[in-house]
C-alpha positions as semicolon CSV with decimal commas, in nm:
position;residue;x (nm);y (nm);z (nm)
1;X;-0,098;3,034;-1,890
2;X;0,275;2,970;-1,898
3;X;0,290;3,015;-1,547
4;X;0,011;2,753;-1,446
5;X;0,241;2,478;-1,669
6;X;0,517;2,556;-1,458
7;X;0,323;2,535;-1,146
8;X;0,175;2,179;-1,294
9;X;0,551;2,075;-1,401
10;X;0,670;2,117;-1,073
11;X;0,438;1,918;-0,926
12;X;0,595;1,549;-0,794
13;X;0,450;1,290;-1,070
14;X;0,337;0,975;-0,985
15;X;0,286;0,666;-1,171
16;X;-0,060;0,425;-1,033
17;X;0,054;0,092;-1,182
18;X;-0,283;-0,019;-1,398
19;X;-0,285;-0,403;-1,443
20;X;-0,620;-0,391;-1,483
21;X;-0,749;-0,488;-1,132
22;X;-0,767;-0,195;-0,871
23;X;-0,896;0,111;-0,708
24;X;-0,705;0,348;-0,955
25;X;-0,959;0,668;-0,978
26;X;-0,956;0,698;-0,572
27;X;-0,621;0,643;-0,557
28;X;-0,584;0,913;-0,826
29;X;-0,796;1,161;-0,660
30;X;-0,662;1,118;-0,377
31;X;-0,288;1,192;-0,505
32;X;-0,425;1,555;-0,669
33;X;-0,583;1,700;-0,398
34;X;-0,210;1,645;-0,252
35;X;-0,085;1,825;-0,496
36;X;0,045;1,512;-0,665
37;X;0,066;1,487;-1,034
38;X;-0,091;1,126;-1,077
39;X;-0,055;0,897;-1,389
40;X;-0,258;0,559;-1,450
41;X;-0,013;0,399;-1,636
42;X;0,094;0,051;-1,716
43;X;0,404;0,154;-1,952
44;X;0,745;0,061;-1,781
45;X;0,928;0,369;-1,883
46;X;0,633;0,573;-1,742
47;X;0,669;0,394;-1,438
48;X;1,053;0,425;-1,386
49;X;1,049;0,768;-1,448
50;X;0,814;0,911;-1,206
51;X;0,914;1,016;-0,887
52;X;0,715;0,786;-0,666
53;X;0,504;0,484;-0,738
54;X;0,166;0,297;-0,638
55;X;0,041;-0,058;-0,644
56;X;-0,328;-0,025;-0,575
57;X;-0,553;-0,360;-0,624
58;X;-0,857;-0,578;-0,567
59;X;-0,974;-0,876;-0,654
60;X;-0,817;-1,247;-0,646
61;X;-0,413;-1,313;-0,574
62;X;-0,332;-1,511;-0,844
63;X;-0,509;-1,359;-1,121
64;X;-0,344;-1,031;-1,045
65;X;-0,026;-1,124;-1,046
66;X;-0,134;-1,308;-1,410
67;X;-0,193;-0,970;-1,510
68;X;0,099;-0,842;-1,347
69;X;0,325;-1,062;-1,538
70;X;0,139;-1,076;-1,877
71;X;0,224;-0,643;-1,896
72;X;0,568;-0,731;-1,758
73;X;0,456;-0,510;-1,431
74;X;0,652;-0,716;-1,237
75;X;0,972;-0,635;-1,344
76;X;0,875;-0,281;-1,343
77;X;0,785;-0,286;-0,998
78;X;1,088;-0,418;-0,848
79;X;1,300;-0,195;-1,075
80;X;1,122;0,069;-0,909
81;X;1,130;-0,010;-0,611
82;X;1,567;-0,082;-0,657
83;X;1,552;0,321;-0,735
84;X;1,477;0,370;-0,416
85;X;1,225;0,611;-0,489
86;X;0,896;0,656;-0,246
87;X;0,680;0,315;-0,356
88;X;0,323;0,252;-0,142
89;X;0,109;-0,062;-0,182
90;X;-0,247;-0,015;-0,079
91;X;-0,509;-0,340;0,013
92;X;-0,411;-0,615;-0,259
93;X;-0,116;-0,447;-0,329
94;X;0,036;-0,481;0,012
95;X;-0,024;-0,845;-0,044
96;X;0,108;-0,884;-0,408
97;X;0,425;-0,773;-0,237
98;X;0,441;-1,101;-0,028
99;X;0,658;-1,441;-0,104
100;X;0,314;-1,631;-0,165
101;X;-0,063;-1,598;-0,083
102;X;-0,269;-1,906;0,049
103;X;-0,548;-1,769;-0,131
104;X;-0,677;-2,069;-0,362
105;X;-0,448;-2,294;-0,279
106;X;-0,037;-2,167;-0,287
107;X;0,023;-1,877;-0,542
108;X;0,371;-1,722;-0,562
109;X;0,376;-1,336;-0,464
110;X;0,663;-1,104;-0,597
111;X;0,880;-1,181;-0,297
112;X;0,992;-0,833;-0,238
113;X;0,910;-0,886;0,113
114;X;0,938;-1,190;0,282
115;X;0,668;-1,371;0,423
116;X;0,266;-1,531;0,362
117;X;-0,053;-1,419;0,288
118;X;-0,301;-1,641;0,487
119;X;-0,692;-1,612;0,512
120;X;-0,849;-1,539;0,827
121;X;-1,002;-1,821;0,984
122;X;-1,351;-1,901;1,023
123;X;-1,356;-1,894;1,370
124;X;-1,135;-1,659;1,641
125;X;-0,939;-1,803;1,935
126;X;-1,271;-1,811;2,117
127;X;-1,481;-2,037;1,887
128;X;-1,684;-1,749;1,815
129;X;-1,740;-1,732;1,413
130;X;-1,596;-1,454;1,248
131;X;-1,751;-1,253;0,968
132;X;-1,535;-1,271;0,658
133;X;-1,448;-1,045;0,447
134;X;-1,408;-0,747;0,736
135;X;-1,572;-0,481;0,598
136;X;-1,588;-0,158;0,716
137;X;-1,371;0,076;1,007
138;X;-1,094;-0,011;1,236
139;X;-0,773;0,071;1,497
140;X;-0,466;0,092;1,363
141;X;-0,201;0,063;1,632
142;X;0,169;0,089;1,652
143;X;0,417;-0,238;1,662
144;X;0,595;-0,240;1,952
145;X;0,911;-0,340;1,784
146;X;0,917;-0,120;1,523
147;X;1,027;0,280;1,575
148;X;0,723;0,434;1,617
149;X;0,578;0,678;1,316
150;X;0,733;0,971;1,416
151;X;0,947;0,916;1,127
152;X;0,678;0,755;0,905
153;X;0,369;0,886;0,716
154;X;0,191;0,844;0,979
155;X;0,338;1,133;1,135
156;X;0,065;1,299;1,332
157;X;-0,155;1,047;1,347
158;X;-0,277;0,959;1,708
159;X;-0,264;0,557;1,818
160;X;-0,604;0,363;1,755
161;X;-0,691;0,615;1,464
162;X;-0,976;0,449;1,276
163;X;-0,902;0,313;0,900
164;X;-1,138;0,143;0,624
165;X;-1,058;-0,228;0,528
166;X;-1,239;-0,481;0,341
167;X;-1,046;-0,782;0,323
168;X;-1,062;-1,181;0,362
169;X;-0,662;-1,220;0,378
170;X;-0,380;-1,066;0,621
171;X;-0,015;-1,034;0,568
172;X;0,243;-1,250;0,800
173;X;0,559;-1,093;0,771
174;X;0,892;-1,279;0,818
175;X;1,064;-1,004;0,977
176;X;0,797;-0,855;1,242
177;X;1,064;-0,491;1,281
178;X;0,911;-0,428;0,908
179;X;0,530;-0,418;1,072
180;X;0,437;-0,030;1,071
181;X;0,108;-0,113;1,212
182;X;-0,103;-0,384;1,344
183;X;-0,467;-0,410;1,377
184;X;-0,658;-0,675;1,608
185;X;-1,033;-0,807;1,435
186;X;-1,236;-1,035;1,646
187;X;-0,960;-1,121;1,874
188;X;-0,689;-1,202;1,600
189;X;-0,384;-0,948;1,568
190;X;-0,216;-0,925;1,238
191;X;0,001;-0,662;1,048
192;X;-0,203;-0,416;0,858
193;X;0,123;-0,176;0,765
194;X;0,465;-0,221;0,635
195;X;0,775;-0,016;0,579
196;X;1,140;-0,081;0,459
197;X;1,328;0,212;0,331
198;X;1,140;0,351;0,061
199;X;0,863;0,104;0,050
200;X;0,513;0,151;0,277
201;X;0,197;-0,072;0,210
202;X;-0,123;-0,044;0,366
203;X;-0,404;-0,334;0,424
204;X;-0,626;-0,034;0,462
205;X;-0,761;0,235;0,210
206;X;-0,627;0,530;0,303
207;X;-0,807;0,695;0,070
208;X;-1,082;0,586;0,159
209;X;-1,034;0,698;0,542
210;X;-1,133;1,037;0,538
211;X;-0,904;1,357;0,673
212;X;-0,657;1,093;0,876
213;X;-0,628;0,890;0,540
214;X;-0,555;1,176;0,348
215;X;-0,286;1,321;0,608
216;X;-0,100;0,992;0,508
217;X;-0,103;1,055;0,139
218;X;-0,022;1,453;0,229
219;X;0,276;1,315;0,433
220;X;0,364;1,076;0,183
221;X;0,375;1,350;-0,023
222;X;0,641;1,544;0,172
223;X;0,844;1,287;0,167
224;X;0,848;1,282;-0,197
225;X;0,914;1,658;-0,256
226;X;1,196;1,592;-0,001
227;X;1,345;1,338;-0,179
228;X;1,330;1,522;-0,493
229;X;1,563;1,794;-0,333
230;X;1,779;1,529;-0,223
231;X;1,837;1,380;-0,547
């Protein structure tokens, strides 16, 4: 018995910031069968001492980052994210990273990236009408001006790989070098991945992307563990 606490001690832990508005248990699952010790939490301390951090969400801009602000989450997440500890935002919470979201008319963002959330329009460049929300699978590709993902976790990962989205907004990213991946729907390309440093955020679920999702969170992972030994 004393054994299998050691072996559960040792395990990275990871705080899933709850505000009340997300994907938490898939998230959660998905960060155990990495061998991730996963927290739901919403308790700043909590949150500040784990080793890595996620900002999963759904739902409307502005009345998550209400929520975010009425449990003081924002704070927490940029003092998290100042740590420099591994941090990943997944569908909303790529967005809740933004300056501002056009979603509803103007609602400020937590401005740890620069940059605007905009809605995708009703109709593509070729006056065809375009189905919104996109729901269901598609390519992920690499930005041309970034590095490449050798050194990202989406190491191993082969160009076009399939991911699952549902979403009726895109991020637009002031700096394009920060774009990990972009995705093209209906004829309209737009950023669907970021990383700076420690931070990565995902449009997509990778959770919710079946074995090449789950190499992301198992790479992810890694990079945790490593900086663990670093530190």
């Amino acid at each position: 018995m004393q054994g299998i606490e050691l072996m559960e001690d040792s395990k990275p832990k990871v705080a899933i910031i709850d505000y009340e508005m997300g994907n938490m248990f898939s998230v959660e699952h998905a960060c155990r069968y990495v061998g991730l010790d996963a927290v739901i939490t919403s308790d700043h301390e909590t949150i500040m001492n784990a080793d890595a951090a996620i900002l999963p969400g759904v739902g409307a801009f502005s009345e998550c980052m209400s929520n975010l602000k009425k449990f003081g989450l924002d704070t927490a997440i940029k003092d998290f994210i100042e740590t420099e500890k591994p941090f990943m935002g997944i569908c909303l919470g790529l967005q809740l990273l933004f300056t501002e979201s056009e979603e509803f008319g103007i609602s400020s963002g937590l401005d740890v990236i620069k940059g605007t959330v905009k809605k995708f329009p009703t109709l593509n460049g070729d006056g065809k009408k375009l189905k919104v929300p996109q729901i269901g699978w598609n390519h992920i590709y690499k930005n041309p001006e970034s590095s490449g993902w050798d050194d990202s976790v989406l190491n191993g990962l082969t160009e076009k790989e399939f991911m699952y989205f549902v979403h009726s907004y895109y991020v637009v990213p002031e700096n394009s070098s920060e774009t990990l991946t972009l995705t093209n729907y209906c004829g309209i390309e737009y950023c669907s991945g970021i990383q700076r440093n420690n931070l990565i955020a995902f449009q997509f679920h990778p959770e919710k992307s079946g074995k090449e999702g789950i190499k992301i969170y198992e790479n992810w992972a890694s990079k945790i563990k490593n900086t663990e030994i670093l530190n």
